[in-house]
C-alpha positions as CSV (number, residue, x, y, z in Angstrom):
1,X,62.1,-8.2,17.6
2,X,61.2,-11.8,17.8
3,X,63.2,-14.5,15.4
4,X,61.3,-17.4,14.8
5,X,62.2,-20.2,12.3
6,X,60.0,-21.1,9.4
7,X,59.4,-25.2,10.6
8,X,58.4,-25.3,6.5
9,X,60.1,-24.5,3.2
10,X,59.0,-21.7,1.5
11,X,56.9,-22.4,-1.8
12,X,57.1,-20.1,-5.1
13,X,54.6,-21.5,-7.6
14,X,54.0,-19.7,-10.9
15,X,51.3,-20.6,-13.0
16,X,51.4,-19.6,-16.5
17,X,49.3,-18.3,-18.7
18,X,48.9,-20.6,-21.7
19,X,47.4,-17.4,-24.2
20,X,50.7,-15.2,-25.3
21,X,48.0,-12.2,-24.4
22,X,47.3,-10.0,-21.8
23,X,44.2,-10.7,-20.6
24,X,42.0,-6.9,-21.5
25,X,39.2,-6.9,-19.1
26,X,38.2,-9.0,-15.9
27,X,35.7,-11.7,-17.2
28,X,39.0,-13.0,-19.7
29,X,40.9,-14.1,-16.9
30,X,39.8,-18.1,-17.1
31,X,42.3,-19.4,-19.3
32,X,44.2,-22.5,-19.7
33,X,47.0,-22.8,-16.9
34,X,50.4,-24.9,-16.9
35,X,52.0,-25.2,-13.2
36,X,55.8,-24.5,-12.3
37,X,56.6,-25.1,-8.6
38,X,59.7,-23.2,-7.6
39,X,61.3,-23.9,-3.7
40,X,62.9,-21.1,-2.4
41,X,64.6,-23.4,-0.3
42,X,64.3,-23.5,3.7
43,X,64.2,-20.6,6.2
44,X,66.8,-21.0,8.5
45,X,67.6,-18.0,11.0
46,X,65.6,-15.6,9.1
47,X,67.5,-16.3,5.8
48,X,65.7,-17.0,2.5
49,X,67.1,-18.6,-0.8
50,X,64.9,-17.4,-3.5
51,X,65.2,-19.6,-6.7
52,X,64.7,-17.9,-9.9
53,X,63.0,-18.1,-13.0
54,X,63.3,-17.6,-16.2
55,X,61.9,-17.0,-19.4
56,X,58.2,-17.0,-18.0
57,X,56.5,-14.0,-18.4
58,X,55.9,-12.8,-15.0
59,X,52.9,-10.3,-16.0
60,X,50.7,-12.9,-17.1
61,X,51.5,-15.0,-14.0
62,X,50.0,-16.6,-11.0
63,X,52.2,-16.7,-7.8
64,X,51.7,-18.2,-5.1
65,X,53.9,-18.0,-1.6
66,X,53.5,-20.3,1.0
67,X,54.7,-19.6,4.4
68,X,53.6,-22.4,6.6
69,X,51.4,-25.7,6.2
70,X,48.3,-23.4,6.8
71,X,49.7,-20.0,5.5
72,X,49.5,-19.3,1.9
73,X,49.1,-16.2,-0.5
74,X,48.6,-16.1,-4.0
75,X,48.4,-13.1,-6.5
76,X,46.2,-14.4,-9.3
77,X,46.0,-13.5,-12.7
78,X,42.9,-11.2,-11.7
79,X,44.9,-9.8,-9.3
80,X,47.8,-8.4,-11.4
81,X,45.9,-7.6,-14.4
82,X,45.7,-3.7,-15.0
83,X,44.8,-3.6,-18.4
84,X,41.1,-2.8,-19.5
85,X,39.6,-2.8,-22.9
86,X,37.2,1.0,-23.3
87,X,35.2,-0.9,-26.3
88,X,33.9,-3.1,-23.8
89,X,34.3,-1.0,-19.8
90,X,31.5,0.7,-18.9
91,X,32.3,4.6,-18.6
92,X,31.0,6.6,-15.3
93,X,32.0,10.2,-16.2
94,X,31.4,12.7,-12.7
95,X,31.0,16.6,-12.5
96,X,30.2,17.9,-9.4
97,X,27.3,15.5,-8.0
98,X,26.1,14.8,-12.1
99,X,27.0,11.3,-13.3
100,X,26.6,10.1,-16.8
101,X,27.1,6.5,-17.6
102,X,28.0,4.9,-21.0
103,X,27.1,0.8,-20.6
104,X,26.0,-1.3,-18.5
105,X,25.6,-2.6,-15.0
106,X,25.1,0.5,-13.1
107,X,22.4,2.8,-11.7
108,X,22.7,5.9,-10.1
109,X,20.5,7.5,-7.4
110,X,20.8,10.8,-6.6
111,X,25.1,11.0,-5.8
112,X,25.5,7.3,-5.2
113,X,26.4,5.3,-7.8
114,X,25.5,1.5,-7.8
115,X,27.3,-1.1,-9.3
116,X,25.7,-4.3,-9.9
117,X,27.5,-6.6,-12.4
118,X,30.4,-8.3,-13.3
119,X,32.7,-6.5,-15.5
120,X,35.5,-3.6,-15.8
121,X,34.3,0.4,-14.9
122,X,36.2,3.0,-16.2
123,X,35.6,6.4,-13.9
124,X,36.7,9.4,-14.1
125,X,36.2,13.2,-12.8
126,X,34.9,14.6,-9.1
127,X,31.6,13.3,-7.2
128,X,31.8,16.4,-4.3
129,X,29.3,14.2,-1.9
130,X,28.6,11.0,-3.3
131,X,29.9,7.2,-3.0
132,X,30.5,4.4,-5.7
133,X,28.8,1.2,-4.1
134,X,29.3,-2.2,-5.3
135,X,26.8,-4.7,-4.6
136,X,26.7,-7.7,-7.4
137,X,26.9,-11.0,-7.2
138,X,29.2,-12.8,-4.9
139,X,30.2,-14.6,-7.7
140,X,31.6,-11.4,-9.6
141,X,35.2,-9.6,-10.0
142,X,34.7,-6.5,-10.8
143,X,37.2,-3.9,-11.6
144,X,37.2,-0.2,-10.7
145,X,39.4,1.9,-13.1
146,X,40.1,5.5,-11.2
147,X,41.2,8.1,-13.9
148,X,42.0,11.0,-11.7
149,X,39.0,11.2,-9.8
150,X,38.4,13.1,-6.5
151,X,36.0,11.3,-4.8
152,X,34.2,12.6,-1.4
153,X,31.8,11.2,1.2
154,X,30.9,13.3,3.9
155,X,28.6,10.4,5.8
156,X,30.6,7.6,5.0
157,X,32.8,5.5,2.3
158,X,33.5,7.4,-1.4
159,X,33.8,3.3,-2.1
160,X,31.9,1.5,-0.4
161,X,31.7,-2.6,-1.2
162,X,29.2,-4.8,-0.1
163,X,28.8,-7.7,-2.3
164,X,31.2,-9.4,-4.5
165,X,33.6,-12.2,-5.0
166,X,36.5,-9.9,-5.7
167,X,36.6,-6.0,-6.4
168,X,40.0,-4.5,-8.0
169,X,41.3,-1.3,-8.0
170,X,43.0,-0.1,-10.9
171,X,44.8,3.0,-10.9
172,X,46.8,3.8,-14.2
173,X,50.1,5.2,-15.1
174,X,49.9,9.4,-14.6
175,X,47.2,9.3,-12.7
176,X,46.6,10.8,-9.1
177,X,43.6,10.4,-7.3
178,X,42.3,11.2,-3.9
179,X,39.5,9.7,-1.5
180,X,38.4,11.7,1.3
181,X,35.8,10.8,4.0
182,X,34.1,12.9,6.4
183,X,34.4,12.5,10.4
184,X,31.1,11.1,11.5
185,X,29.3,8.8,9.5
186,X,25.8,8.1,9.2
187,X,26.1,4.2,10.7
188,X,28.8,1.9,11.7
189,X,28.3,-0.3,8.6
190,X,31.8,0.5,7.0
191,X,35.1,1.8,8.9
192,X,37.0,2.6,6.2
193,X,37.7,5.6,3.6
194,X,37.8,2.7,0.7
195,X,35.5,-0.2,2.6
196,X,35.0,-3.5,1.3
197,X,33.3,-6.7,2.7
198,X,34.7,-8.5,-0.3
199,X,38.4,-9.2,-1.4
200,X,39.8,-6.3,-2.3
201,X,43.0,-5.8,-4.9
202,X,45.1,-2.9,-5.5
203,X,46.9,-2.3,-8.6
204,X,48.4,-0.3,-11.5
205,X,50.9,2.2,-11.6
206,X,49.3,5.9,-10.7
207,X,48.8,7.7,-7.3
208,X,46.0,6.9,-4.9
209,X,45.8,9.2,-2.1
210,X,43.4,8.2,0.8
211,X,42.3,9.8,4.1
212,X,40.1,8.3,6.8
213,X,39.0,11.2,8.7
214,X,36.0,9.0,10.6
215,X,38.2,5.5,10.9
216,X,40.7,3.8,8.8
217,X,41.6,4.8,5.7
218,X,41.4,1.6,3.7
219,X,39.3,-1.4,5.1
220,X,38.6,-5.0,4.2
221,X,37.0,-7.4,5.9
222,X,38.4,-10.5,4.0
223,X,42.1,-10.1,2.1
224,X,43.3,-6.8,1.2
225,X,46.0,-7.1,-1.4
226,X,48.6,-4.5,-3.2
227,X,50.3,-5.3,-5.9
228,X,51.8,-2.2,-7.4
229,X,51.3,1.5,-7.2
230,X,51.9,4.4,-4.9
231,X,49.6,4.9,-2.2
232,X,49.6,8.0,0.4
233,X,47.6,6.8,3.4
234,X,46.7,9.0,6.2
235,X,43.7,7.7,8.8
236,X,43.1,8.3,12.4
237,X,42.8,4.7,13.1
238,X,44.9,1.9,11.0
239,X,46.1,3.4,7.3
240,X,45.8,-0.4,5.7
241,X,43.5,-3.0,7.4
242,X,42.9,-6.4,6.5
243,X,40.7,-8.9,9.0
244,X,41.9,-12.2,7.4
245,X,45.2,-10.9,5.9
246,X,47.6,-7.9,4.0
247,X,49.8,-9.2,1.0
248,X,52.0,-6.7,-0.5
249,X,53.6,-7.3,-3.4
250,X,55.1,-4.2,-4.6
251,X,54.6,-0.8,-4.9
252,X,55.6,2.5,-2.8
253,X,53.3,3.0,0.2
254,X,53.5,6.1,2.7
255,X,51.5,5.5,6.0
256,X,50.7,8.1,8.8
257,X,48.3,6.8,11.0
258,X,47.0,7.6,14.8
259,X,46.6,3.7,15.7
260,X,48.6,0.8,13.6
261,X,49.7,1.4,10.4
262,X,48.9,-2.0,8.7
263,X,46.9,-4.4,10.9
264,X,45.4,-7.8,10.4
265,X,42.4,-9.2,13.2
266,X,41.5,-12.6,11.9
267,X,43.5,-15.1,14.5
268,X,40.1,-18.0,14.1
269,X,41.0,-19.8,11.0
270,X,44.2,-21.2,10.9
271,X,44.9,-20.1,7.0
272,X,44.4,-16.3,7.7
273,X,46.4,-13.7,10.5
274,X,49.5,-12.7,8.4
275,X,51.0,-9.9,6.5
276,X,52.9,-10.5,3.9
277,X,55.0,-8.5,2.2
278,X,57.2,-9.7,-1.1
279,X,58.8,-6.2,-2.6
280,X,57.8,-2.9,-1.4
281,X,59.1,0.6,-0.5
282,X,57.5,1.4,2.4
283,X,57.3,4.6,5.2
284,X,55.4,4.1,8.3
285,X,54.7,7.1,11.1
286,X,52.4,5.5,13.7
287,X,51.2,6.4,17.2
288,X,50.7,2.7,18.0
289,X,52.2,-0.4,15.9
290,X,53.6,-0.4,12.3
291,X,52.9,-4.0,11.9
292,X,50.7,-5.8,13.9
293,X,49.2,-9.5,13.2
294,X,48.3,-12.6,14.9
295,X,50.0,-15.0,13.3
296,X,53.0,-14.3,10.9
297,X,54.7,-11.0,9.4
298,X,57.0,-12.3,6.7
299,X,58.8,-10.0,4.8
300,X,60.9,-11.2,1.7
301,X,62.3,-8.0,0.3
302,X,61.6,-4.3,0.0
303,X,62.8,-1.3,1.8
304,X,60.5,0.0,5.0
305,X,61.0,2.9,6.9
306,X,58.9,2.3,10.6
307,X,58.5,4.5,13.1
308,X,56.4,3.8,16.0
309,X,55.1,5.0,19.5
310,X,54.6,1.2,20.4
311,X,55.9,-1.3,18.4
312,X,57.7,-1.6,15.2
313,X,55.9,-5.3,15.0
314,X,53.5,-6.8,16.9
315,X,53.1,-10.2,16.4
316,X,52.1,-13.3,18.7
317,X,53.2,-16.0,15.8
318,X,56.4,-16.0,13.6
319,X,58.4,-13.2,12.0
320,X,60.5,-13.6,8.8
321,X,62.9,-10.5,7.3
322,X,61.6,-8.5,9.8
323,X,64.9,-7.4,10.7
324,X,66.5,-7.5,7.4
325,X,64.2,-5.2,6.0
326,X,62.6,-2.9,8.5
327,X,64.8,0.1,9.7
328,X,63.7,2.0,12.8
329,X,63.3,5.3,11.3
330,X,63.9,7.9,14.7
């Protein structure tokens, strides 16, 4: 594997939320911030000294990682935030191909569901040929909550996003759900199982199983992020795939794919092309690379598991704790 040295330190910062609250749904998350800059000193033969802090409550937290002058990640507020409020989430209950909706900001058209607004959606039950479709205003986060659904497309993404600033996947404690695809799909407009043009964030504490029979089996076409969770990934092309980047920062994520396991394209713009990942348990069977982006894998802690009928890491740029934390699983 290739060792190159970080030319900058490392930057930690945490931004605190000023309510003592969790924030309950997505359109709370604007509050007042107060700035802590942590430096986990500099990166010197792969090595990094993580400063630590204390008494901030790291829920309610922004952090942000920087890895070079033009690299950064942060996990917003938005991103972490799992909790949802029912009084004011919109409920999309599914039987078969019937869907009954309790709120606003969605309409439904035969066995696709459209949602058009800002705001949190609480879903739950099993849509046997359908597809949830978000397409609001670029301006809008919206969150999906998936309480045990089984969600099938035969023609193309079960989620598909197309507009948005931001779309977040919740998937809460004791849950398990699965998202299947079919192999052909009507168009090439998405690649993905779960597809999204937007930003798209993973989080909560339940089970999301995924399966890209037609392409990958989660696709975004800006930065795909995973903040907690277990995810079972299967695809016949990449399992995760982000075009500007893939930020990890914890969770437990099994990956069997027939092309790269996690892959990132974007090698234009000088802030996108890494993968980051911060604290993760990790397995990785594929037929091509485990890891594979343009300009950075950095990997700060965690546990993965790679095997690979390529490479374990493919990566033109610079690598960090790639071989402290990967272990070539034969």
């Amino acid at each position: 594997m290739k060792k190159s040295v970080l030319p900058a330190a490392l930057l930690l910062t945490i931004t605190c939320c000023a309510c003592q609250s969790a924030p309950s749904t997505v359109s709370d998350l604007n509050a007042a911030t107060e700035t802590i800059s942590l430096s986990l000193g500099s990166v010197t033969d792969q090595t990094i000294s993580e400063s630590t802090a204390t008494n901030l409550p790291v829920e309610y937290t922004e952090q942000t990682y920087t890895l070079s002058g033009n690299l950064c990640e942060t996990f917003t507020v938005a991103d972490q935030t799992s909790s949802y409020d029912l009084d004011t989430t919109t409920i999309i209950s599914i039987s078969g191909n019937n869907v009954d909706v309790t709120g606003s900001g969605v309409s439904v058209t035969g066995s696709q569901i459209v949602i058009s607004k800002e705001g949190s959606y609480f879903i739950n039950g099993t849509l046997e040929d359908g597809q949830i479709y978000v397409h609001a205003d670029v301006q809008a986060k919206v969150q999906l909550i998936l309480n045990n659904v089984s969600l099938h497309c035969s023609t193309s993404s079960p989620i598909f996003v197309d507009t948005a600033d931001k779309v977040i996947l919740t998937i809460p404690a004791d849950t398990v759900n699965t998202l299947t695809d079919g192999a052909a799909y009507l168009d090439d407009a998405a690649n993905g199982c779960i597809f999204s043009r937007s930003d798209l964030t993973i989080n909560g504490e339940g089970t999301l199983n995924v399966t890209g029979n037609y392409n990958n089996a989660i696709s975004c076409k800006d930065d795909l992020k995973i903040v907690s969770g277990i995810l079972n990934l299967t695809a016949v092309n990449n399992a995760l795939k982000g075009n500007d980047s893939v930020s990890i920062q914890n969770g437990t994520i099994t990956i069997e794919s027939k092309e790269d396991g996690i892959k990132v394209d974007n090698d234009l713009d000088a802030d996108k092309g890494f993968i980051l990942i911060v604290d993760a348990s990790i397995s990785i069977t594929a037929d091509d690379d485990c890891l594979q982006s343009p300009r950075a894998v950095v990997i700060l802690g965690g546990n993965i598991l790679a095997r690979s009928f390529d490479k374990i890491v493919n990566c033109d740029g610079f690598e960090i704790g790639t071989d402290e934390y990967i272990t070539n699983w034969i």
